[in-house]
Residue frames as qw, qx, qy, qz and C-alpha x, y, z in Angstrom:
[[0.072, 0.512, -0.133, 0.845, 18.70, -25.36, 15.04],
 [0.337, -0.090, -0.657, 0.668, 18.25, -24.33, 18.56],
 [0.381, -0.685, -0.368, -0.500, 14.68, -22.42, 19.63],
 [0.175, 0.092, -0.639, 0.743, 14.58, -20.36, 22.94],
 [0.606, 0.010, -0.234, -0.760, 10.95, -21.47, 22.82],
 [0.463, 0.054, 0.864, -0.187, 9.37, -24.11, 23.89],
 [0.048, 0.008, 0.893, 0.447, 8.29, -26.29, 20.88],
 [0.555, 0.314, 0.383, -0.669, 4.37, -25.78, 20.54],
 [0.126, 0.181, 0.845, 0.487, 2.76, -28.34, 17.62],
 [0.315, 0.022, -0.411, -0.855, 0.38, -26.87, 15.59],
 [0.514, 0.142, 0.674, -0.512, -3.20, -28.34, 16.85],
 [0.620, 0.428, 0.655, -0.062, -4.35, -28.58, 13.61],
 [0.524, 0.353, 0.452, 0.629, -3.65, -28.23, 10.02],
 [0.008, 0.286, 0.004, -0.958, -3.04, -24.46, 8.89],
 [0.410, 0.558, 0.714, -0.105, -6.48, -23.30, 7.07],
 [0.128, -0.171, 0.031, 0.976, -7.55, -20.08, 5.01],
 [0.349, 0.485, 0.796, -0.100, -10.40, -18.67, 4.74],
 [0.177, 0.136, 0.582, 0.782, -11.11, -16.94, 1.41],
 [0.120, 0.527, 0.281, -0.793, -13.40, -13.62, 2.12],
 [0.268, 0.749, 0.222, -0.564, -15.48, -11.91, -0.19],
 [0.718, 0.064, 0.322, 0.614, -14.55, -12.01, -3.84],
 [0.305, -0.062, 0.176, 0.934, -12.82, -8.93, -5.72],
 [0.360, 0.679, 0.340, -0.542, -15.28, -6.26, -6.24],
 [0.635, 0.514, 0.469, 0.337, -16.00, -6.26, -9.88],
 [0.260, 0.914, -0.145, 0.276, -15.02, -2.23, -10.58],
 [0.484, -0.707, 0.392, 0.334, -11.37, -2.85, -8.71],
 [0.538, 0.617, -0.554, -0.152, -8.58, -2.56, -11.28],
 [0.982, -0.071, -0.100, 0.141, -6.90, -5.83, -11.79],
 [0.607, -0.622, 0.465, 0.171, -3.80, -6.75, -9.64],
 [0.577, 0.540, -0.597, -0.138, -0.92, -7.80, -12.46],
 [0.951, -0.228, -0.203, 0.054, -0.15, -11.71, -11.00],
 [0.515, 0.317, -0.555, 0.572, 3.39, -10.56, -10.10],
 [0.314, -0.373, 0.501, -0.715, 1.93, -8.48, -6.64],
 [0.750, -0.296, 0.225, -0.547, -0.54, -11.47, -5.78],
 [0.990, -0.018, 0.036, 0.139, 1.01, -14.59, -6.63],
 [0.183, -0.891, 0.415, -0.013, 3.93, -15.76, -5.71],
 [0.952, 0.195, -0.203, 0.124, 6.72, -18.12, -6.85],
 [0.771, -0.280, 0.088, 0.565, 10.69, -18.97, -5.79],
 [0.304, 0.916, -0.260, -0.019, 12.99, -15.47, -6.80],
 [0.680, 0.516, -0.423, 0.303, 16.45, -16.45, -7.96],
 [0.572, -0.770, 0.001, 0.282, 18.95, -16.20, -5.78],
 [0.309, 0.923, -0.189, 0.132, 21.28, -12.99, -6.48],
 [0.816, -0.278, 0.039, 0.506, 25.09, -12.94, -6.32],
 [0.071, -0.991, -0.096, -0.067, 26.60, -9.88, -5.83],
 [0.773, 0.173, -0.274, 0.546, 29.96, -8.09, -5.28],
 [0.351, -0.737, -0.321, 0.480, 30.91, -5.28, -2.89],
 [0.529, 0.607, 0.146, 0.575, 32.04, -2.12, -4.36],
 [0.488, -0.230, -0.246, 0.806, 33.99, 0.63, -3.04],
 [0.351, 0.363, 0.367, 0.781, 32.80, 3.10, -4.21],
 [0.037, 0.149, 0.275, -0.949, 31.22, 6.41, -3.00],
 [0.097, 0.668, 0.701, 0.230, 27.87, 7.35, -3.57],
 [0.030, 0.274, -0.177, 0.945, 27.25, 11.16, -4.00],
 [0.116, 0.381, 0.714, -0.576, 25.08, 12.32, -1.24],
 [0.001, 0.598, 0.750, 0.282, 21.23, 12.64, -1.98],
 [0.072, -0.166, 0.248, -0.952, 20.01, 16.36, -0.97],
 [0.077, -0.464, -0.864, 0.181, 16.82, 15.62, 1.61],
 [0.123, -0.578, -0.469, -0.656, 14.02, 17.77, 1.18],
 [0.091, -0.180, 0.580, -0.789, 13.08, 20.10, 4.21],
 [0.126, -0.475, -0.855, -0.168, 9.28, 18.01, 5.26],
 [0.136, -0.250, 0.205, -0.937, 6.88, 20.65, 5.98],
 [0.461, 0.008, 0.685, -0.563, 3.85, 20.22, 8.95],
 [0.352, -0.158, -0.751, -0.536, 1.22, 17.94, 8.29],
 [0.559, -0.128, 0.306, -0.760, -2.05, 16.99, 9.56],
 [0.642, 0.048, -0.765, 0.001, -1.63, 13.26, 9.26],
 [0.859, -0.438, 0.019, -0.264, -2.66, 11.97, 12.19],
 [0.432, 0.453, -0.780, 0.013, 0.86, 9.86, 13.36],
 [0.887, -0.342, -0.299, -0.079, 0.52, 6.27, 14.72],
 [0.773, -0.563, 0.260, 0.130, 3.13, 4.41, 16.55],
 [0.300, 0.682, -0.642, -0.180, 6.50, 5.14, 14.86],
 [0.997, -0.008, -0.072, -0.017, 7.85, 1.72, 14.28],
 [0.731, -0.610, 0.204, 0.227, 11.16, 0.41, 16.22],
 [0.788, 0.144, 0.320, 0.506, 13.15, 0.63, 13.25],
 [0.397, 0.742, 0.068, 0.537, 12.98, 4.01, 12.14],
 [0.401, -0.909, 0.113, 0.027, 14.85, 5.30, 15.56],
 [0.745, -0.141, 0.319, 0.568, 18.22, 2.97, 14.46],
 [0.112, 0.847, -0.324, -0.406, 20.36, 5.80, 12.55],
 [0.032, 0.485, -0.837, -0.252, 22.46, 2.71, 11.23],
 [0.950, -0.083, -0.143, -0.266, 21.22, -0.91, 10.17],
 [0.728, 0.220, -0.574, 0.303, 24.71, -1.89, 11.34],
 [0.602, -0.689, 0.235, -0.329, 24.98, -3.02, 14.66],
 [0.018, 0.382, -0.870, 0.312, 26.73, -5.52, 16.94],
 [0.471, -0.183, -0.816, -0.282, 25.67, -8.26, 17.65],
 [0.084, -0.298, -0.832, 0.460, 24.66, -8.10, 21.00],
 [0.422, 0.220, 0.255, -0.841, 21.55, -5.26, 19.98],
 [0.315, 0.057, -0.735, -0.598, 20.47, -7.78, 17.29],
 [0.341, -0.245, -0.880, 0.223, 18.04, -9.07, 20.24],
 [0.064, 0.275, 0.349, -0.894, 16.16, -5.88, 21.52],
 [0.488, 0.172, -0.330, -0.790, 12.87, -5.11, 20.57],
 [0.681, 0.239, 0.656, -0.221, 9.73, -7.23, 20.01],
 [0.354, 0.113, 0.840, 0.396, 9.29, -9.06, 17.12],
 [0.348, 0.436, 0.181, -0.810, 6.44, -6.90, 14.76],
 [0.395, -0.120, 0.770, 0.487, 4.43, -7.95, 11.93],
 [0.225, 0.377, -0.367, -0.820, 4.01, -6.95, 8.29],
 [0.586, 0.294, 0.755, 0.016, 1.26, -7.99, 5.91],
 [0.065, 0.144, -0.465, -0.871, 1.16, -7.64, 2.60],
 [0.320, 0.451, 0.663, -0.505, -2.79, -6.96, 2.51],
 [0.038, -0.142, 0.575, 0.805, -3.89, -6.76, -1.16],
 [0.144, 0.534, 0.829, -0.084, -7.40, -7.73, -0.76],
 [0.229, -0.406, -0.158, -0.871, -9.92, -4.89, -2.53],
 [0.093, -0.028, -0.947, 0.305, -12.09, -4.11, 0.11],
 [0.468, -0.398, -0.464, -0.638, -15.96, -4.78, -0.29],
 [0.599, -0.485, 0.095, -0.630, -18.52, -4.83, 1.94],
 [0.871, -0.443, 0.171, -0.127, -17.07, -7.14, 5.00],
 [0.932, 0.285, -0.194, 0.114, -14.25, -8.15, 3.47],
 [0.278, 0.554, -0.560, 0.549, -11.43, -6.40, 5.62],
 [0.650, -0.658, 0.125, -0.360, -13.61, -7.46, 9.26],
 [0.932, -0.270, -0.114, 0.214, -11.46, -10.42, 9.92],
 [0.583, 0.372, -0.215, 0.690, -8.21, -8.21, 9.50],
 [0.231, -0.554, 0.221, -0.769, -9.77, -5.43, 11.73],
 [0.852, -0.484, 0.052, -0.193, -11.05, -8.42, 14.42],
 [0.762, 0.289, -0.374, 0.443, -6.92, -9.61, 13.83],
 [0.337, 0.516, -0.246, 0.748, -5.56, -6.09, 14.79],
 [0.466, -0.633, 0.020, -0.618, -8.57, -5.52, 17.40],
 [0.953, -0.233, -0.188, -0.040, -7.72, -9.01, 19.07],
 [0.778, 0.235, -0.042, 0.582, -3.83, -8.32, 19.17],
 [0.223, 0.947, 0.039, 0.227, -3.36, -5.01, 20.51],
 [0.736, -0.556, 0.270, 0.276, -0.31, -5.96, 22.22],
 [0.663, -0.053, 0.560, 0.494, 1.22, -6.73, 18.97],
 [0.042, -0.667, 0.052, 0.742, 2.38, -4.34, 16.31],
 [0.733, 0.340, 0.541, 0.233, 1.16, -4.76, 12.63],
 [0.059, 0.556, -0.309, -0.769, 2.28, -2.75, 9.43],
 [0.602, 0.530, 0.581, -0.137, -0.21, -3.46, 6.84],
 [0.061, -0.250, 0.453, 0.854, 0.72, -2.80, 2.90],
 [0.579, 0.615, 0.417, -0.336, -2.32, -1.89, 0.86],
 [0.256, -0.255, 0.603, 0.711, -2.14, -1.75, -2.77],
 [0.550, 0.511, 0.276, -0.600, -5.27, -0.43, -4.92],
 [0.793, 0.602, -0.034, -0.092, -3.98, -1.16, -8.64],
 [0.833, 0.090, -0.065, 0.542, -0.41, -2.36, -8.38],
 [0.059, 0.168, -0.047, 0.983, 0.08, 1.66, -6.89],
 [0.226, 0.423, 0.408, -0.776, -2.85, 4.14, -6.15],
 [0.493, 0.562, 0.660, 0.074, -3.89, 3.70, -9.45],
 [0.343, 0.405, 0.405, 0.745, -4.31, 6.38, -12.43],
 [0.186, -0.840, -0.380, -0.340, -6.70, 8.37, -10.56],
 [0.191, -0.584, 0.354, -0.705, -6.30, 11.29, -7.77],
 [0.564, -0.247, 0.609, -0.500, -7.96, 9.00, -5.22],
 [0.014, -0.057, -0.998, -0.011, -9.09, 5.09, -5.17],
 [0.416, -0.508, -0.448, -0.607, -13.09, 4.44, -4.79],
 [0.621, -0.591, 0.065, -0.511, -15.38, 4.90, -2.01],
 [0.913, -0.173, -0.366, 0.046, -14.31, 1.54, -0.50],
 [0.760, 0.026, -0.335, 0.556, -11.18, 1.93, -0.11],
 [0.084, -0.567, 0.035, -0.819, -11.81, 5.94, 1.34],
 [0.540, -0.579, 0.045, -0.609, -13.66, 3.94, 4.15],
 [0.858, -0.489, -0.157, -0.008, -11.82, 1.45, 5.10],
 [0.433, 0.517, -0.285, 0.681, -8.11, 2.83, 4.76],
 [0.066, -0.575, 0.249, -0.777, -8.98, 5.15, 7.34],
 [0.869, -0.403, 0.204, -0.203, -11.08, 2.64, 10.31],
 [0.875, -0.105, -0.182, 0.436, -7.89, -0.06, 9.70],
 [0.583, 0.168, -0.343, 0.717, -5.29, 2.48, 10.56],
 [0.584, -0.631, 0.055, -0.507, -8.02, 4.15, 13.55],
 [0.855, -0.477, -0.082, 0.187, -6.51, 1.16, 15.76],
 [0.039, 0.941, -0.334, -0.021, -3.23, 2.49, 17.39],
 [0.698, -0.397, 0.569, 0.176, -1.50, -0.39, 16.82],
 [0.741, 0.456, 0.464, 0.166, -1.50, -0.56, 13.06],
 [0.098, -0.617, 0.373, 0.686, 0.53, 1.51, 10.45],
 [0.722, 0.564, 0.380, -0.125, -0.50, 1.29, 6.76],
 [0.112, -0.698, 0.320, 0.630, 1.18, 1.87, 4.21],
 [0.838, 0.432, 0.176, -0.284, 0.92, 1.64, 0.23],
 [0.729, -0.006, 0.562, 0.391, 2.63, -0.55, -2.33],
 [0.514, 0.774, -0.147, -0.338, 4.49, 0.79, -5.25],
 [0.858, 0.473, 0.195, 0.038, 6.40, -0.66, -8.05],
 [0.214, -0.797, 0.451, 0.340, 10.30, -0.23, -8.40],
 [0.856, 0.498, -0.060, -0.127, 11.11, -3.13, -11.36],
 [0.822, -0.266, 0.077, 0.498, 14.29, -4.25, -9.22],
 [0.139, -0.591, 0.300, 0.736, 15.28, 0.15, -10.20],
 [0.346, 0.139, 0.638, 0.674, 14.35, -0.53, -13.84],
 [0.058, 0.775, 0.628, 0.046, 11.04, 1.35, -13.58],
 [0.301, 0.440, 0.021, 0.846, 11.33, 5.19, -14.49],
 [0.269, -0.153, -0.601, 0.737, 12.05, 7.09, -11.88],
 [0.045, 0.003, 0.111, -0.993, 9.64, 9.62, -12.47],
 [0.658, -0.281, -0.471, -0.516, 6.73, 6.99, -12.65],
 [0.561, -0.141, -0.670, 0.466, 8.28, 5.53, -9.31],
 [0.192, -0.182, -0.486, 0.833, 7.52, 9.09, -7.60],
 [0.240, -0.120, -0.303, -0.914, 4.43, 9.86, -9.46],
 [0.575, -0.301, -0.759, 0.054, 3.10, 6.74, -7.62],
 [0.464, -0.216, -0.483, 0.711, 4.85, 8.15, -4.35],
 [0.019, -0.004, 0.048, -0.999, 3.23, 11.56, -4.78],
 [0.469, -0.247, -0.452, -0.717, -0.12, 10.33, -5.41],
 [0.591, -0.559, -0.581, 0.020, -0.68, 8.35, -2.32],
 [0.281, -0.263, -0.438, 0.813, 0.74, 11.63, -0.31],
 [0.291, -0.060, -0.130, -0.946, -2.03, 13.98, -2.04],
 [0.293, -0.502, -0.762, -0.284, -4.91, 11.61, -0.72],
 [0.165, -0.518, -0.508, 0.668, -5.26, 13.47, 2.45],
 [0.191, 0.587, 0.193, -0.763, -6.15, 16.87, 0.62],
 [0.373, 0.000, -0.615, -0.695, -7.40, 15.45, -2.83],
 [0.291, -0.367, -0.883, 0.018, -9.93, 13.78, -0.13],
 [0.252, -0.617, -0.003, -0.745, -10.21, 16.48, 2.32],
 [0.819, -0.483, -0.007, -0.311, -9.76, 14.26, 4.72],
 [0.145, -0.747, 0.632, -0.147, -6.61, 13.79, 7.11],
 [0.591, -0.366, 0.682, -0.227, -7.55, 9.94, 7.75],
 [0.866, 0.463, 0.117, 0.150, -7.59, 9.01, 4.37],
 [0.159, 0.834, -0.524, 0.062, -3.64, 8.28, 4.46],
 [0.961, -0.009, -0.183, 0.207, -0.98, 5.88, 4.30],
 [0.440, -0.888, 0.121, 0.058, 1.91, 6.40, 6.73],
 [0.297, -0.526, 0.695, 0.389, 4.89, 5.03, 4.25],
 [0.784, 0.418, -0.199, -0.414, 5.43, 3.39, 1.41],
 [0.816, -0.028, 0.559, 0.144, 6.22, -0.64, 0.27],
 [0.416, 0.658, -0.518, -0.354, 9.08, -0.14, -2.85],
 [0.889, -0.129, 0.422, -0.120, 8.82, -3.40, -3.98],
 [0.767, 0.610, 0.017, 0.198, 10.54, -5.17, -6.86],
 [0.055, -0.912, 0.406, 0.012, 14.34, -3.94, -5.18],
 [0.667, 0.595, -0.429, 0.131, 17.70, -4.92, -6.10],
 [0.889, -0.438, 0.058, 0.122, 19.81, -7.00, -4.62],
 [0.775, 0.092, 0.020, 0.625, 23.01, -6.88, -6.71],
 [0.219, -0.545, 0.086, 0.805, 25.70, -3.58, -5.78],
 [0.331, 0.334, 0.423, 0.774, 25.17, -0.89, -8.42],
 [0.264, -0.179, -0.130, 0.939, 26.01, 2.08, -7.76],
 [0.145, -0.184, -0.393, -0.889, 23.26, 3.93, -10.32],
 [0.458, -0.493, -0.528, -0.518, 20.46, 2.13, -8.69],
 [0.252, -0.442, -0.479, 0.716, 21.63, 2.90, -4.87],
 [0.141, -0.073, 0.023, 0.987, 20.89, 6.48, -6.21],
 [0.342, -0.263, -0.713, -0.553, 17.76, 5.64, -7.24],
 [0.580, -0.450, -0.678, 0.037, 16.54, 4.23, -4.76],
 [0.416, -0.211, -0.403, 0.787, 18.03, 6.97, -2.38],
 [0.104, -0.082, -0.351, -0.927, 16.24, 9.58, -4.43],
 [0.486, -0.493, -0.614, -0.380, 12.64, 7.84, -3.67],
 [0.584, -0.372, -0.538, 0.481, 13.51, 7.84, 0.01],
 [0.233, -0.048, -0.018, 0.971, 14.58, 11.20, -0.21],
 [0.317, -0.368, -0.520, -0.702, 10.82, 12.01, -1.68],
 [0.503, -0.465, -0.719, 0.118, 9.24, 9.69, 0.82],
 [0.396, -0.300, -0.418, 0.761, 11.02, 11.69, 3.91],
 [0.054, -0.086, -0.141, 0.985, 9.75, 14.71, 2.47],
 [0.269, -0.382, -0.743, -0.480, 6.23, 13.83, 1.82],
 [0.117, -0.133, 0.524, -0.833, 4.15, 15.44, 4.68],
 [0.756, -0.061, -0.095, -0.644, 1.19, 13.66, 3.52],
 [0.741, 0.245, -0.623, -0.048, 2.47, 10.39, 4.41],
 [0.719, -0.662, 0.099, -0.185, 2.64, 10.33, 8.10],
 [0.642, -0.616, 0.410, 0.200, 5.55, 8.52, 9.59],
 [0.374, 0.767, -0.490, -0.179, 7.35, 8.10, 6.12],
 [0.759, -0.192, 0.622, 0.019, 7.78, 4.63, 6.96],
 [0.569, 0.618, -0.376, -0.392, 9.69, 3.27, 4.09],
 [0.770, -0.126, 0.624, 0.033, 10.43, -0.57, 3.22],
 [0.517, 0.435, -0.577, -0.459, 12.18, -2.01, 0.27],
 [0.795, -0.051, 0.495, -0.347, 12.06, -5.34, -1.10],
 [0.073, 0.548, -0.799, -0.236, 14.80, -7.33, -2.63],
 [0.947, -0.001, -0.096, -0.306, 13.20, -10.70, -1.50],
 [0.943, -0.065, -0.190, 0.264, 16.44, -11.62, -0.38],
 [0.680, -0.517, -0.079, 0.514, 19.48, -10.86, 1.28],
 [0.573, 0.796, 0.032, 0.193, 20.55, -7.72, -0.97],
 [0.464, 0.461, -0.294, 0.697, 24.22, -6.06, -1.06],
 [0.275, -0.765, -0.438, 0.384, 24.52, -3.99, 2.26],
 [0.195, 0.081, 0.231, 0.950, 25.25, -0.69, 0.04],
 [0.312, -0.382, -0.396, -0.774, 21.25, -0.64, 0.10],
 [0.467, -0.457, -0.727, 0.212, 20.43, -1.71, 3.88],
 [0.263, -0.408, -0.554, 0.677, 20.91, 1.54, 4.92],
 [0.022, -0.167, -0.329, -0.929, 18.71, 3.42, 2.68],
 [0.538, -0.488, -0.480, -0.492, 14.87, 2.37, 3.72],
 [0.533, -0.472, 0.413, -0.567, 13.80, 1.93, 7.66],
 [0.812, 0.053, 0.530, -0.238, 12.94, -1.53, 6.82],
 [0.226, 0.360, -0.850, -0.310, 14.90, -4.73, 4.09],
 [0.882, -0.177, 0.351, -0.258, 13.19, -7.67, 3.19],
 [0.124, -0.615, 0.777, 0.056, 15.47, -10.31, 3.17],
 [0.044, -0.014, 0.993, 0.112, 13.48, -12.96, 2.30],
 [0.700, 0.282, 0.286, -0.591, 9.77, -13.47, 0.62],
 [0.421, 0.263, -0.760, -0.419, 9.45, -17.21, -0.93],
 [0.870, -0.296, -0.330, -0.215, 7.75, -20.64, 0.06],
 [0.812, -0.505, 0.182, -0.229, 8.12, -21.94, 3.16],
 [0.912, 0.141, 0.001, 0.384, 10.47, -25.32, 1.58],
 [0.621, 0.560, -0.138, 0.531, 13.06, -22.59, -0.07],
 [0.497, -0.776, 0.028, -0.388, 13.46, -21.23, 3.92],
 [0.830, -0.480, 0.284, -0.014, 14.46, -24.26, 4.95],
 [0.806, 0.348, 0.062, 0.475, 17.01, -24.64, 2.09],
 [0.136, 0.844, -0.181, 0.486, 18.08, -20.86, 3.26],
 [0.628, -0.679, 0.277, -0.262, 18.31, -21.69, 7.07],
 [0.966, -0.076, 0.222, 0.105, 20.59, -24.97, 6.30],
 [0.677, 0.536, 0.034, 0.503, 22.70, -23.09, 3.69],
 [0.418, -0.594, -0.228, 0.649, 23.51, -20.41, 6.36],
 [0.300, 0.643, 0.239, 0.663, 22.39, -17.62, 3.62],
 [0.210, -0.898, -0.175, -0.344, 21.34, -15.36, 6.76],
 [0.732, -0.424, -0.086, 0.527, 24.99, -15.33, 8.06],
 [0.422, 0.181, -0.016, 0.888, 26.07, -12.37, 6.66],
 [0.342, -0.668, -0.231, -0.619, 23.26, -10.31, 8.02],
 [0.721, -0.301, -0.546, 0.301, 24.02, -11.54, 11.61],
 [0.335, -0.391, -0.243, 0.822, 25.33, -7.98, 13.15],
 [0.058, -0.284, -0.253, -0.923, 22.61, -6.04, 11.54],
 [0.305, 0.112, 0.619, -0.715, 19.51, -4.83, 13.65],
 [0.181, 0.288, 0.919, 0.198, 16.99, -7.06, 13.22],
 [0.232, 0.777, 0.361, -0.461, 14.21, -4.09, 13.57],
 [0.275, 0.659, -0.060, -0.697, 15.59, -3.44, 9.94],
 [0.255, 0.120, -0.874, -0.396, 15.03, -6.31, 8.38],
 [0.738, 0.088, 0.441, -0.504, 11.70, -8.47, 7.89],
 [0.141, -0.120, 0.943, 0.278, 10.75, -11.92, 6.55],
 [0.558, 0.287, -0.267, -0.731, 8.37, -12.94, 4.32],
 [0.274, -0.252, 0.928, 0.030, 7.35, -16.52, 4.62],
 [0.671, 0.044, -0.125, -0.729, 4.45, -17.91, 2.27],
 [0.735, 0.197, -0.594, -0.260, 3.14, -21.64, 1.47],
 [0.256, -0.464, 0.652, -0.543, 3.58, -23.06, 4.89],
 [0.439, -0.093, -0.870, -0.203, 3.10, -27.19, 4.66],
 [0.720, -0.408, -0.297, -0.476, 0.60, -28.21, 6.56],
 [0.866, -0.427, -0.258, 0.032, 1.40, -29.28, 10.06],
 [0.239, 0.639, -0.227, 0.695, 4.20, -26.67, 10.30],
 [0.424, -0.696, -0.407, 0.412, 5.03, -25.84, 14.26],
 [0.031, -0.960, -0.217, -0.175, 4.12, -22.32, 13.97],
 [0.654, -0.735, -0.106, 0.144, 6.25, -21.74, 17.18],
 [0.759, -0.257, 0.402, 0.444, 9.27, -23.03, 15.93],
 [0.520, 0.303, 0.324, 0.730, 9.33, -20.96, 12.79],
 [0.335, -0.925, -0.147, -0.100, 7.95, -18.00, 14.60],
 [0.666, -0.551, 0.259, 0.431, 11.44, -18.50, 16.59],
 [0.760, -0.008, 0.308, 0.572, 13.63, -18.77, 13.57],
 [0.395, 0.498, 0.190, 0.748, 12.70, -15.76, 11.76],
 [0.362, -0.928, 0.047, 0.071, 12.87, -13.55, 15.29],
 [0.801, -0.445, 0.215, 0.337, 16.18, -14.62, 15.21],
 [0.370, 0.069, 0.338, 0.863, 17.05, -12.49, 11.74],
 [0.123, 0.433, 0.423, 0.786, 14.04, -10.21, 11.67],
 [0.087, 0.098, 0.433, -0.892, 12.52, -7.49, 13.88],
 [0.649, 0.328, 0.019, -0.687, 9.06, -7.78, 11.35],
 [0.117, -0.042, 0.908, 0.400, 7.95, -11.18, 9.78],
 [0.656, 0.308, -0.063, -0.686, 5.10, -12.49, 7.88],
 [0.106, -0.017, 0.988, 0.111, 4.34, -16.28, 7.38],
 [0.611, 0.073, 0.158, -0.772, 1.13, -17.89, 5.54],
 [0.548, 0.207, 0.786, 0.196, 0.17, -21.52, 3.88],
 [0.529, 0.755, 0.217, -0.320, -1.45, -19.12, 1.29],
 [0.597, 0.238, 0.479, 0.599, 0.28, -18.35, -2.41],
 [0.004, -0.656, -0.298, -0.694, -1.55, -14.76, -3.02],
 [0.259, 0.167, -0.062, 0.949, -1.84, -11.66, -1.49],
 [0.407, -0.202, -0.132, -0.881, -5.47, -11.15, -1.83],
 [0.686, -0.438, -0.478, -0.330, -6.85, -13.51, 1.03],
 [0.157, -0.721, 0.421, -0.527, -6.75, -13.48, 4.27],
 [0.766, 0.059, -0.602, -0.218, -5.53, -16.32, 6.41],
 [0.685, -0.628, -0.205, -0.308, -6.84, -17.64, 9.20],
 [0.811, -0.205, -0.316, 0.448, -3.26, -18.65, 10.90],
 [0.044, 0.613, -0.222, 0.756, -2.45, -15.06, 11.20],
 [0.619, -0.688, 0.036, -0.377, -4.53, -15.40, 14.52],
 [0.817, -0.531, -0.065, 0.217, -2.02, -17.87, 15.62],
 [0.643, 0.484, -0.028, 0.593, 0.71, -16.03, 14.42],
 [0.027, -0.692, -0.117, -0.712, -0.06, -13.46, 16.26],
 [0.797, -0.585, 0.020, -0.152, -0.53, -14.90, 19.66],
 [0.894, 0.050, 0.040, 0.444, 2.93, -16.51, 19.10],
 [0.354, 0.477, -0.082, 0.800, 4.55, -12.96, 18.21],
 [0.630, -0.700, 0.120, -0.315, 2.45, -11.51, 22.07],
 [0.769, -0.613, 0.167, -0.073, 4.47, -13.99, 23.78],
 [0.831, 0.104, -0.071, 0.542, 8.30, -14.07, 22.13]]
């Protein structure tokens, strides 16, 4: 493949450096949100069929603070033409699962502080969700609010969707609890500004478009949630019955290797005339001596938001982000 990049080699092996460990009173992560492994790959058919429309809720004011809206949620369509599939800077998403104790987010806040050129959309996730409670502990009350102080950052929190199998009404009980932190805190800056519906379907079906339309539908009307930023997360290329339901598709979240087996197989050819600002990539496991640059390049070239690490889990933070980040400043 072709790079409109100059090649840059990697100077030296990718590293990570492994912060703080878990505070002992954080609920435990279930291994599906922090480790990661190869997801199938889905085969799908198109269907005709209608969907009835979803009635949207009217949002009423809030006192969220809003950040920077991200570039995706102005596109009305994820279909486009090919020539807009190029506009826009490149933006990028971490999935940030770390609990955070005493120092343990600084290197993410010296990331965002170092970078302000460059747009990030952090996903937090207290207990696989917000947890059982009204609010998370103290920790997280203090640093939520300083990471999404920088005006380049957009938070947002992680819930559970069981590829639609999860009941809906635990799916929005999630969704409702991280919009009541602002006033079960008293405090406007304790807030996530969308939400991460992981676990989403790839294959057409019809029942779980609705679904899934139905959270959105929540989301939008959530006034505690600032910019309603909403991602799903298929983990792969999904039907396009569901591309135009969230602001943001990921299309891909596996090792590094199974990438290059996508990029060779031309899986991201049917996505080709969709805007990339509504699609993001997930890259993990990154071999060692990887040019950064060069896969930096490839997934601008299908995604408006990526995410690459050598790591396996969720809950450390790794040090190549800095170059990752310099690399996304200057495509």
């Amino acid at each position: 493949m072709l790079f409109s990049n100059p090649v840059r080699a990697l100077p030296s092996a990718l590293c990570c450096l492994v912060l703080l460990s878990l505070h002992a009173q954080a609920a435990t992560i279930p291994i599906r949100d922090c480790r990661l492994g190869i997801r199938d790959s889905y085969y799908w058919e198109n269907t005709s069929e209608a969907s009835p429309p979803v009635q949207q809720p009217t949002p009423t004011e809030s006192t969220v603070r809003i950040p920077w809206k991200p570039s995706s949620t102005a596109t009305p369509t994820a279909l486009g033409t090919g020539s807009n599939r190029g506009s826009g800077k490149v933006e990028v998403m971490i999935p940030f699962y770390m609990y955070p104790g005493e120092g343990a987010w600084a290197p993410m806040e010296q990331l965002v502080t170092n970078n302000s050129n460059v747009k990030f959309t952090v996903i937090i996730n207290p207990s696989s969700g917000p947890g059982s409670g009204s609010l998370p502990d103290d920790n997280w009350r203090k640093a939520i609010p300083k990471l999404a102080a920088h005006s380049n950052v957009l938070v947002i929190g992680y819930v559970s969707t069981s590829w639609g199998n999860r009941a809906i009404s635990d799916v929005e009980r999630d969704i409702k609890t991280y919009a009541e932190w602002p006033s079960a805190s008293g405090d406007s800056s304790f807030a996530v500004h969308g939400i991460f519906l992981d676990e989403g379907p790839a294959e057409a079906d019809r029942a779980k478009v609705q679904y899934y339309k139905q959270l959105v539908s929540l989301i939008k009307g959530s006034s505690g949630l600032g910019n309603q930023y909403v991602v799903m997360n298929p983990g792969t290329v999904p039907d396009t019955s569901y591309l135009d339901i969230p602001d943001s598709s990921v299309i891909f979240e596996s090792p590094y290797s199974k990438f290059q087996e996508q990029i060779a197989a031309h899986a991201f050819d049917s996505i080709q005339n969709v805007d990339r600002a509504r699609l993001a990539t997930m890259v993990t496991s990154v071999t060692q001596g990887t040019d950064l640059s060069s896969l930096v390049s490839q997934l601008r070239s299908i995604s408006g938001h990526i995410y690459l690490t050598n790591l396996d889990s969720y809950l450390e933070y790794c040090s190549s982000w800095d170059e990752v980040a310099r690399l996304v400043a200057i495509n």
